[in-house]
C-alpha positions as CSV (number, residue, x, y, z in Angstrom):
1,X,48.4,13.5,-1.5
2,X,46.6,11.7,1.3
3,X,43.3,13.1,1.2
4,X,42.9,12.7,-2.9
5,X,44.2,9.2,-2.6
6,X,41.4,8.7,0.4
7,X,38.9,10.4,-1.8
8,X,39.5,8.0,-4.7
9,X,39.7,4.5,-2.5
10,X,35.7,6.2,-1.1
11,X,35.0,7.0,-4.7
12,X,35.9,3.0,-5.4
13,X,34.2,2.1,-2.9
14,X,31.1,3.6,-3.3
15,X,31.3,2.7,-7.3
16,X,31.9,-1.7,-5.8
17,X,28.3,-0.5,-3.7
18,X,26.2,0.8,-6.2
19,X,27.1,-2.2,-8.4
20,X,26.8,-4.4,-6.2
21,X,22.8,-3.1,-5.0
22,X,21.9,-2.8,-8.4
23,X,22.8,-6.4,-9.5
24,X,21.0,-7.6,-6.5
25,X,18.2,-5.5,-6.9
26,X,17.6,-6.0,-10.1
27,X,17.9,-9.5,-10.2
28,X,15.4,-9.9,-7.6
29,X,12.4,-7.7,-8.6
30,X,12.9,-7.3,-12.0
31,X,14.6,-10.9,-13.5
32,X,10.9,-12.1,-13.7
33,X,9.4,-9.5,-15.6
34,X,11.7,-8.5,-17.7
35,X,13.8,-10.2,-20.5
36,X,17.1,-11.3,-20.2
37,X,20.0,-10.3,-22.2
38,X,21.6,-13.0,-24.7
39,X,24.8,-14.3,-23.9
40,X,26.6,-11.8,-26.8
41,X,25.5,-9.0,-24.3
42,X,26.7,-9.9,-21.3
43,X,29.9,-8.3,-22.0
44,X,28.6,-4.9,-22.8
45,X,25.6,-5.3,-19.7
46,X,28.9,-5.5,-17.4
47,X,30.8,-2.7,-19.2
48,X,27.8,-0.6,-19.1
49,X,26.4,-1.4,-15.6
50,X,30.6,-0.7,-14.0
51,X,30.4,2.9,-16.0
52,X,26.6,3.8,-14.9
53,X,27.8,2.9,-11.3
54,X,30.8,5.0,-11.5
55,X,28.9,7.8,-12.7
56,X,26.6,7.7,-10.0
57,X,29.2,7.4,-7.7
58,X,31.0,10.2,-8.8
59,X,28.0,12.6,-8.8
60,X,26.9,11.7,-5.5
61,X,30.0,11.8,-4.3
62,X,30.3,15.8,-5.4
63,X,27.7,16.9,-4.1
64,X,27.6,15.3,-0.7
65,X,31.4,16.5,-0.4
66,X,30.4,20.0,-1.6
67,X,27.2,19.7,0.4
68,X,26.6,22.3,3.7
69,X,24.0,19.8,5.0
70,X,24.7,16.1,7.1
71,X,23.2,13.4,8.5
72,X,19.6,13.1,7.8
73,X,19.1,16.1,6.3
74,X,21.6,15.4,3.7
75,X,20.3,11.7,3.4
76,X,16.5,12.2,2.8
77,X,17.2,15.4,0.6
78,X,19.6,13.1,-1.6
79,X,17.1,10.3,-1.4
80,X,14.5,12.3,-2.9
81,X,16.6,13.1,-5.6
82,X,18.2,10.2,-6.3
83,X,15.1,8.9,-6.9
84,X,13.6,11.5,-8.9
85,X,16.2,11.8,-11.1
86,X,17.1,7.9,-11.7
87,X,13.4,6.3,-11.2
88,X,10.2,8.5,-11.2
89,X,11.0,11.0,-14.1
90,X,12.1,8.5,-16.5
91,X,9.8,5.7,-15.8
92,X,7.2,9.0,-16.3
93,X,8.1,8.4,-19.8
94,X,8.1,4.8,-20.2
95,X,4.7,4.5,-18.6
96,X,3.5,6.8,-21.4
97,X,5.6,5.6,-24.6
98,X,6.5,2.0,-23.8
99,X,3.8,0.2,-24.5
100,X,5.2,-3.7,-24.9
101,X,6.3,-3.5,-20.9
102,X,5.7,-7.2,-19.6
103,X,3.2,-7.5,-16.9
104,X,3.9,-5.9,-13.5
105,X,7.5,-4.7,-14.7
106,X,6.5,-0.9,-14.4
107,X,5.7,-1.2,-10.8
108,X,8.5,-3.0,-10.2
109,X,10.7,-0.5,-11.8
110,X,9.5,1.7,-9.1
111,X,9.8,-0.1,-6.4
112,X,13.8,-1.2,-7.7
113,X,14.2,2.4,-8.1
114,X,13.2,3.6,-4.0
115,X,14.8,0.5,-2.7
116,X,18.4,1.5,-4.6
117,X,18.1,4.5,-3.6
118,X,16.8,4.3,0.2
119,X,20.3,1.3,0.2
120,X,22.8,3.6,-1.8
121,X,22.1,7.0,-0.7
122,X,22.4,6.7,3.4
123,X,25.8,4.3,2.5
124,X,27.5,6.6,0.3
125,X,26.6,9.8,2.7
126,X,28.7,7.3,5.7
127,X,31.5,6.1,2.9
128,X,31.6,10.0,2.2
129,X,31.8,11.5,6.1
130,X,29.0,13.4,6.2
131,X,26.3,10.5,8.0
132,X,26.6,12.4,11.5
133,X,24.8,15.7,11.9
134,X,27.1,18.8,12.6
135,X,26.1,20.7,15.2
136,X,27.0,23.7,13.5
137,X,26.5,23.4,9.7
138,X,28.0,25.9,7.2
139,X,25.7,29.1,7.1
140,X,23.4,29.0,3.9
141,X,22.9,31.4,1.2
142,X,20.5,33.2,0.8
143,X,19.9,32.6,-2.6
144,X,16.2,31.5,-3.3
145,X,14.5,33.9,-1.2
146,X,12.4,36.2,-3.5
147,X,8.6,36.9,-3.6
148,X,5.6,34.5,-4.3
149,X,5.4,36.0,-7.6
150,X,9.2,35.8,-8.6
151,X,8.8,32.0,-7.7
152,X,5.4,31.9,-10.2
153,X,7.2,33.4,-13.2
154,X,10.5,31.5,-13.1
155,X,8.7,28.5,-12.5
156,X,6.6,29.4,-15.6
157,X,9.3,30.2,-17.1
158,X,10.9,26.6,-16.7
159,X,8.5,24.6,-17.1
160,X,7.7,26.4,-20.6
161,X,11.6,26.2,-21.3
162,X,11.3,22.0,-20.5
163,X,8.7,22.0,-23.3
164,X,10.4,23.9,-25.9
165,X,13.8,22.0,-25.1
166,X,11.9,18.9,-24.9
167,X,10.8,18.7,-28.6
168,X,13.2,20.5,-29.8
169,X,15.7,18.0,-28.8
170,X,13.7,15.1,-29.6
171,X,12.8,16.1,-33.3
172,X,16.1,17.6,-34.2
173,X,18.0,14.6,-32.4
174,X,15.9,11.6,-31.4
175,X,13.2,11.9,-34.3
176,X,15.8,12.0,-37.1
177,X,17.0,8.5,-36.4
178,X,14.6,6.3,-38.7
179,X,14.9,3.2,-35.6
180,X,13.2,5.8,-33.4
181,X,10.3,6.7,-35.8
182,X,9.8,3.0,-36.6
183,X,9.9,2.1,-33.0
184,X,7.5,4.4,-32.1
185,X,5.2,4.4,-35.3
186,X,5.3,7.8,-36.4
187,X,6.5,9.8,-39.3
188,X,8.6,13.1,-40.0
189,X,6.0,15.9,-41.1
190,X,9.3,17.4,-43.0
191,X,10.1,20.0,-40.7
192,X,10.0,21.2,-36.7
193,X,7.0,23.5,-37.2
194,X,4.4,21.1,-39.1
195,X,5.5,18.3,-37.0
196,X,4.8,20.2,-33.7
197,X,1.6,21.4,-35.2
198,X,0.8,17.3,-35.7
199,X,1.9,16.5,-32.1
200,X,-0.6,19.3,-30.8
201,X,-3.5,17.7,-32.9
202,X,-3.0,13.9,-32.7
203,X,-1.5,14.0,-28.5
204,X,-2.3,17.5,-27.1
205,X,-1.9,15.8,-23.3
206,X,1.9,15.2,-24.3
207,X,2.4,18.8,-23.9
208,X,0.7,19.4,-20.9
209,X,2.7,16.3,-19.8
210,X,5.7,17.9,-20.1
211,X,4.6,21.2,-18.7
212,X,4.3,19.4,-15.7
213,X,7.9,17.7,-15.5
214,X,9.3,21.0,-15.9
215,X,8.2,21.6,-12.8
216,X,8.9,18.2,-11.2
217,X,12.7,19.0,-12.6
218,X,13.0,22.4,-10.5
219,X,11.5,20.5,-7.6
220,X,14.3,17.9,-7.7
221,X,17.1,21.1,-8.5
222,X,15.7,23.3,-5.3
223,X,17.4,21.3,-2.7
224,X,20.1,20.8,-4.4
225,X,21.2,23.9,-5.2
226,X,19.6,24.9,-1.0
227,X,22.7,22.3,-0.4
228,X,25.9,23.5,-2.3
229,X,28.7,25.1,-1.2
230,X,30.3,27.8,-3.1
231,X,29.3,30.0,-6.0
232,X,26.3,29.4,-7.9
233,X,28.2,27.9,-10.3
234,X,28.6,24.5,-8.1
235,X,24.8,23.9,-7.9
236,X,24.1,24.5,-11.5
237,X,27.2,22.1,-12.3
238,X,25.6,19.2,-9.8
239,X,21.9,19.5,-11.0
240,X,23.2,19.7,-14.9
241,X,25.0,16.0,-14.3
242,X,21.8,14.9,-12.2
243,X,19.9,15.8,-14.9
244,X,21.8,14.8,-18.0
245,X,24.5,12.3,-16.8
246,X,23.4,10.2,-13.8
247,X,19.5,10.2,-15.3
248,X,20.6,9.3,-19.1
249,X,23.3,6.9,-18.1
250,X,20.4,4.5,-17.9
251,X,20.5,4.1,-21.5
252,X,24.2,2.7,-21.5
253,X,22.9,-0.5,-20.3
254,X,21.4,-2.9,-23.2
255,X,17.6,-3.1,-23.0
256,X,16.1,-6.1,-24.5
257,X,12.8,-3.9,-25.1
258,X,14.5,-1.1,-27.2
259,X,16.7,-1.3,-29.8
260,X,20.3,-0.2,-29.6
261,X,19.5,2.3,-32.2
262,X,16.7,3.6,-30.1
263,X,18.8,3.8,-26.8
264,X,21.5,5.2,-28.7
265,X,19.5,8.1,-30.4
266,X,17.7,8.7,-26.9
267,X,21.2,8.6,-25.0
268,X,22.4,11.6,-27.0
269,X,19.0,13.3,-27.4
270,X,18.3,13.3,-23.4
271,X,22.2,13.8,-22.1
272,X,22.2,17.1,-24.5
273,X,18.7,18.4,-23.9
274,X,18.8,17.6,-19.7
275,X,22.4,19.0,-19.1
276,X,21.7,22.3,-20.6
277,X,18.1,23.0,-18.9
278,X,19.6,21.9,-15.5
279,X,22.1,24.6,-16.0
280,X,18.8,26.9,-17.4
281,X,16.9,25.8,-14.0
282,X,19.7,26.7,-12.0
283,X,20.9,30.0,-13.8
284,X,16.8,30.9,-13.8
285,X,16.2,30.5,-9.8
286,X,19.3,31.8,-8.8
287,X,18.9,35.2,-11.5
288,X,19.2,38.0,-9.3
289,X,19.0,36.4,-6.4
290,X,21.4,37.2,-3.4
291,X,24.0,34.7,-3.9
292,X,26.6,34.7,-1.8
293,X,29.2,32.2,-0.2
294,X,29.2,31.1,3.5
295,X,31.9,33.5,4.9
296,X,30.0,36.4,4.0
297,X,26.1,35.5,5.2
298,X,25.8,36.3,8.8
């Protein structure tokens, strides 16, 4: 019982951290810009900020214990992610569909984003025992290797898959929600076929947009998956919660710019949507590829 008991005192620990950096954080770049709470949300900001901490606690905390890689391998490779997945892919959207962002607050949100995780990331790697380099690290698999044009069509391949996920999602989910149409100024067309058809006319860009982070999603998956232990099975579980836990728990936290409706219709849209292509990404690049665990590469 000792080492699961151990586990869930780090686990604590790290949760205490990642509260404790955002609040601070947050408070200092980003109380100026953007609007505070009321006082009848400062119970549900606390809830909400304590569960988005444990949850990226707990993720990180997965795959760093699963991970074959230490020290600063580990670090900057989780780093990179971390802020992918929490700061540059969502803010990709808010740059592009938020358009009542005080002054300098989109910036900021960037910069919030690399400091937490340059802070977190190399602390929750020492909470976690894995901040000094082994000397001899667990052989990886060889999964990944394939030809240049194996790695062109599955990449095609995702980043079309992102697209038709994307809206998909978003009209059958998010788009349904009257709050959402209203926040956003747009209408139903009636169905999924018409409306795509009035997406391609009005915002063609949108699609090429998203063609694009489908290939910034299998960038942030690729070391990930480089990293786990195990079957294949362990890597697509970690970049599924990257993608549609840690990354969506965002939207727990009360946002004075978007209506709880709004968050609300997003949260379930994005968590679906996310956690089902990072399981596609992974099952895609690892798809006859030579997985196989550490005791049998040589």
């Amino acid at each position: 019982m000792k080492s699961p008991i151990l586990t869930a005192l780090k686990l604590i620990a790290a949760t205490v951290l990642y509260f404790v950096c955002f609040s601070v954080i947050s408070g200092v770049l980003l109380a100026s810009t953007a609007p505070r709470p009321g006082p009848e949300d400062a119970g549900s900001v606390l809830f909400a900020l304590l569960a988005i901490s444990f949850i990226n606690a707990a993720v990180l905390a997965y795959i760093i214990l699963r991970s074959r890689w230490s020290g600063w391998k580990l670090i900057v490779s989780l780093f990179l992610v971390s802020f992918g997945v929490n700061t540059f892919m969502p803010q990709i959207e808010t740059a592009v569909f938020v358009t009542n962002l005080p002054p300098g607050m989109l910036p900021r949100l960037f910069l919030a984003g690399a400091i937490m995780s340059a802070v977190f990331v190399p602390l929750a790697v020492l909470i976690f025992g894995q901040a000094r380099s082994r000397i001899e690290e667990t052989p990886a698999s060889a999964t990944l290797l394939m030809p240049a044009t194996a790695w062109i069509a599955k990449l095609s391949f995702i980043a079309i898959a992102y697209v038709i996920v994307y809206f998909t999602f978003g009209y059958f989910i998010a788009w349904q929600s009257g709050a959402v149409r209203a926040y956003y100024g747009g209408h139903d067309s009636g169905s999924f076929i018409p409306q795509m058809i009035s997406q391609l006319q009005t915002q063609p860009s949108l699609f090429l947009l998203q063609l694009g982070r489908g290939l910034l999603w299998a960038a942030l998956a690729i070391p990930v998956i480089k990293m786990m232990k195990g079957k294949w099975w362990e890597a697509g579980l970690a970049v599924a919660l990257l993608f549609g836990v840690v990354m969506t728990s965002q939207l727990l936290l009360p946002n004075p710019l978007m209506p709880p409706a709004v968050r609300m219709a997003h949260l379930v849209e994005t968590s679906t949507s996310n956690f089902l292509f990072g399981w596609l990404v992974v099952l895609t690049l690892c798809a006859r590829a030579n997985w196989r665990t550490p005791s049998t590469v040589r």
